[in-house]
C-alpha positions in Angstrom: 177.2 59.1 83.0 174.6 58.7 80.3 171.8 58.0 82.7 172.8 61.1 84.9 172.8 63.4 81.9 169.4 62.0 80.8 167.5 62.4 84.7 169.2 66.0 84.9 167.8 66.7 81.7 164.1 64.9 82.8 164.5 66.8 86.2 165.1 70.4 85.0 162.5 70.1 81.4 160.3 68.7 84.8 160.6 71.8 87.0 160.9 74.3 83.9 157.2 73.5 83.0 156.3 73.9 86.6 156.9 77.1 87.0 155.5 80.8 85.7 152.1 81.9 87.2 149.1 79.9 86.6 147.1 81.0 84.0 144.2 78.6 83.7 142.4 80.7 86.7 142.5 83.7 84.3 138.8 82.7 81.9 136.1 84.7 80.8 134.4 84.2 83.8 137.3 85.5 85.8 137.7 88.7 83.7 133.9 89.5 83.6 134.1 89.5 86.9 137.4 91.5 87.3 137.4 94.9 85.3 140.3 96.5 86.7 142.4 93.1 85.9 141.4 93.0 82.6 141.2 96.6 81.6 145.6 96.1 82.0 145.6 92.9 80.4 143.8 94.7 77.5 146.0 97.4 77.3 149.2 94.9 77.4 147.4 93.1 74.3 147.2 96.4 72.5 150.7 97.4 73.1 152.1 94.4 71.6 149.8 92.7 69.4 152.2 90.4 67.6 153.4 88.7 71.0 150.3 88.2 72.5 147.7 88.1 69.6 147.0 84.7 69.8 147.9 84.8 73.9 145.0 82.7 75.7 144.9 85.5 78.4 144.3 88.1 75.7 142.4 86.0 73.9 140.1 85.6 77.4 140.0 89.3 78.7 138.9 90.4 74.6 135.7 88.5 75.1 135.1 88.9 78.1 135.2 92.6 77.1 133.1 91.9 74.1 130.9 89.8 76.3 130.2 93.3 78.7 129.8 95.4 75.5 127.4 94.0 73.2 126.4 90.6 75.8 125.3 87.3 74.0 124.3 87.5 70.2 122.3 84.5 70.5 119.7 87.1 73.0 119.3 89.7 70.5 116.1 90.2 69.1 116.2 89.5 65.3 117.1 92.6 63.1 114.6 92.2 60.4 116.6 91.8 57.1 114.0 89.8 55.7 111.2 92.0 56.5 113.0 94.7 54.8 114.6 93.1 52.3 110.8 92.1 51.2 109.7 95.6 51.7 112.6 96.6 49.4 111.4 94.7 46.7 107.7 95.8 47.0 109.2 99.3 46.5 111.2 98.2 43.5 108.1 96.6 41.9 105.9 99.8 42.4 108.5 101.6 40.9 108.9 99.2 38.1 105.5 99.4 36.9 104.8 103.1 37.4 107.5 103.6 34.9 106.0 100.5 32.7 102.4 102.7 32.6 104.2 105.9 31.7 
């Protein structure tokens, strides 16, 4: 009786994790590549953003999104905080010593 109990329990955990749509299609690829599909899987993530915040799907169509919008940050041409960073301080020195000679 034991061993029957036990298998029925093997057999239904078993088919329970079988079923439910496969997801693992559903990557950043796939949602670059279909807008309409994840513009509503967007709007889902939205609606209920403390049941699927951390939702691989949501997670998925959000950069792929991100991906469209602003494309790969490693491309961008660098922003030049140094230069002006450098140019601030040349500023900051003129000033500095124009008010020294006054």
């Amino acid at each position: 009786m034991q061993k029957k109990v036990i298998l029925l329990f093997l057999a239904t955990t078993i088919v329970a994790t079988g079923c439910g749509p496969d997801t693992s299609t559903y990557t950043v690829a796939y949602y670059k590549e279909h807008r309409e599909e994840r513009k509503q899987k967007l709007e889902q993530c939205v609606n209920d953003p403390g049941r699927l915040r951390n939702d691989p799907l949501c997670i998925n169509a959000h950069e792929a999104d991100f991906d469209d919008a602003v494309g790969d940050l490693r491309k961008l041409p660098p922003i030049g905080l140094k230069e002006a960073a450098e140019e601030h301080k040349r500023e900051h020195r003129k000033r500095l010593d124009a008010a020294a000679t006054k």
